[in-house]
C-alpha positions as CSV (number, residue, x, y, z in Angstrom):
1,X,54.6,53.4,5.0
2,X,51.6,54.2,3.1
3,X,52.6,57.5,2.1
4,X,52.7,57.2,-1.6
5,X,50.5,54.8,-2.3
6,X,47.7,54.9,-4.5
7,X,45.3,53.6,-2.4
8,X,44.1,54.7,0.8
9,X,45.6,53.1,3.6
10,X,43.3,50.3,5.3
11,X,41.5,51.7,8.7
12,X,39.7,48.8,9.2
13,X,39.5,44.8,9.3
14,X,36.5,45.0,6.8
15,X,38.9,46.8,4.3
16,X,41.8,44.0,4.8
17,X,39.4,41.1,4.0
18,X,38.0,43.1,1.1
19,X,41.9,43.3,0.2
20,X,41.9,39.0,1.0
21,X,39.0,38.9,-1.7
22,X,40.6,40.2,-4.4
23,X,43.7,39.1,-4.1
24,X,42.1,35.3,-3.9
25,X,39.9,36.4,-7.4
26,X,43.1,37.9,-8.8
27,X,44.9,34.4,-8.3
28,X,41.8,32.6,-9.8
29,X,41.7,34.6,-12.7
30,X,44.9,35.5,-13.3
31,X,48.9,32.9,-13.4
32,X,49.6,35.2,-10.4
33,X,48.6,38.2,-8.2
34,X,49.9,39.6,-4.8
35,X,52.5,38.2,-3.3
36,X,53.9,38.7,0.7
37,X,57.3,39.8,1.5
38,X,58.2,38.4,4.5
39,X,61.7,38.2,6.5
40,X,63.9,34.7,6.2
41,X,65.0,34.1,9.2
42,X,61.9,34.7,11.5
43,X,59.1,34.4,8.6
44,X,57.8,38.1,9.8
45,X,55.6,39.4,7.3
46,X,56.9,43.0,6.5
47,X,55.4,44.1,3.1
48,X,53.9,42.6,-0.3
49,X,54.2,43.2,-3.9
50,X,53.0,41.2,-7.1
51,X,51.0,41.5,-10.5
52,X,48.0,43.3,-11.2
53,X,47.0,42.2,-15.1
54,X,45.6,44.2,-17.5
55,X,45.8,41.4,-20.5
56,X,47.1,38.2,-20.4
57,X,50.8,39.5,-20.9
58,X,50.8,42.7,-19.5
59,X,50.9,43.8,-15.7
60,X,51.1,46.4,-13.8
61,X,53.4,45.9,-10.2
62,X,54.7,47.8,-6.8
63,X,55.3,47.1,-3.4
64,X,55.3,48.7,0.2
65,X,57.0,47.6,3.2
66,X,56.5,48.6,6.7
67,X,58.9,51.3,7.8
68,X,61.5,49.0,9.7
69,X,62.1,47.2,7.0
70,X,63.4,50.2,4.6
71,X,66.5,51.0,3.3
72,X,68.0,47.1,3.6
73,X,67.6,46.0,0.3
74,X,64.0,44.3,0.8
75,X,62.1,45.7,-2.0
76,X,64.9,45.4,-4.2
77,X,65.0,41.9,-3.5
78,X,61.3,41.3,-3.7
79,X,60.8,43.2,-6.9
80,X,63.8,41.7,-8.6
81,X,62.3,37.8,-7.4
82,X,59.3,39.3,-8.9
83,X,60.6,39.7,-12.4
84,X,62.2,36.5,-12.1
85,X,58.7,35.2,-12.8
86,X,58.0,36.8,-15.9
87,X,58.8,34.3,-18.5
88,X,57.2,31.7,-16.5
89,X,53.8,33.5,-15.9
90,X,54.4,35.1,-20.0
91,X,54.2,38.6,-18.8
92,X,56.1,40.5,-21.4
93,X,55.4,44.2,-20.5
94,X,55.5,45.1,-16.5
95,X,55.3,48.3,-15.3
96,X,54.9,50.6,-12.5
97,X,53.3,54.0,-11.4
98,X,55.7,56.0,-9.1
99,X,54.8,59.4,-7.3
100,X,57.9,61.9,-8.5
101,X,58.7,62.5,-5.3
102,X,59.5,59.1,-4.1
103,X,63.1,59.0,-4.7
104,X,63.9,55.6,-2.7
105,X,61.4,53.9,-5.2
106,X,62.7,55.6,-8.3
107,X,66.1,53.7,-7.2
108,X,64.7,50.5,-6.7
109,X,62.5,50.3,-10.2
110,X,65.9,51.3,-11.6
111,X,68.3,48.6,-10.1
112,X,65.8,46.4,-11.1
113,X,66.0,46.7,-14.7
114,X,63.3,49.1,-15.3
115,X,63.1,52.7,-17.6
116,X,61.3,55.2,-17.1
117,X,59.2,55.5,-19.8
118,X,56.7,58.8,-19.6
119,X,56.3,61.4,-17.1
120,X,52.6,62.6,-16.1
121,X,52.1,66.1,-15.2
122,X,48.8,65.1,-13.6
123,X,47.8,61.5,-14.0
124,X,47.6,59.8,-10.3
125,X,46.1,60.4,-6.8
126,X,47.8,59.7,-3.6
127,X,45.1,59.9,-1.3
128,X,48.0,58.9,1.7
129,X,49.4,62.6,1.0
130,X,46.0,64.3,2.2
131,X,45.8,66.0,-1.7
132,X,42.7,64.9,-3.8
133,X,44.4,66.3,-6.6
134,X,46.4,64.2,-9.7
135,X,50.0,64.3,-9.3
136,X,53.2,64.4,-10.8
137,X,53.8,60.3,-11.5
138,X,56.8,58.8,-13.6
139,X,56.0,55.5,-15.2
140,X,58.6,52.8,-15.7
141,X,58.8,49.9,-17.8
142,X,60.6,46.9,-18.4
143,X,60.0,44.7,-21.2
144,X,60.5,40.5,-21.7
């Protein structure tokens, strides 16, 4: 599930409570920050998503979900609650970084009102794809 992220996945408890202390920092210093995505009916926490702000109206966002959760609609759902909260936290410019390989993502960003904007021939690393080197990213946007 970690496959194109752009952050190496956690191998340790020490990394997830380093992960717990930013989020709670982000919250402080932020009107929002990382959100849980977690199933209805049983409560089952399954992925997460949220803000990362770069100024006071502009973020930047993604999700992941574990792998039994893609393909139903979940991160369509969670990104699309996301946006939602734009107006309310005055984020009028969100975007998001996505690895040009990662078709399933390009199709969520999309359904959920996002462009993409700019294409990088060599901008991010995906450390989860065992390459140290930049790669291809798209960026999309969507204004408010």
């Amino acid at each position: 599930m970690t496959r194109y992220l752009s952050w190496p996945r956690h191998e340790s408890a020490e990394q997830t409570r380093a992960f717990l202390n930013f989020s709670d920092w982000e919250w402080e210093r932020w009107p929002a920050g990382p959100y849980v995505i977690e199933s209805r009916e049983s409560r089952v926490l399954f992925g997460g998503t949220g803000f990362a702000f770069e100024t006071p109206d502009v973020a930047s966002t993604g999700y992941v979900l574990a792998r039994d959760a893609w393909g139903k609609g979940y991160a369509t759902e969670a990104l699309a609650g996301l946006m939602s909260l734009c107006k309310q936290v005055a984020v009028r410019r969100v975007y998001a970084l996505c690895h040009l390989d990662h078709v399933a993502s390009h199709r969520v960003l999309e359904k959920c009102g996002f462009s993409q904007e700019h294409e990088f021939v060599e901008h991010t690393c995906f450390p989860n794809l065992g390459r140290s080197n930049p790669q291809r990213t798209i960026c999309y946007a969507r204004t408010f």
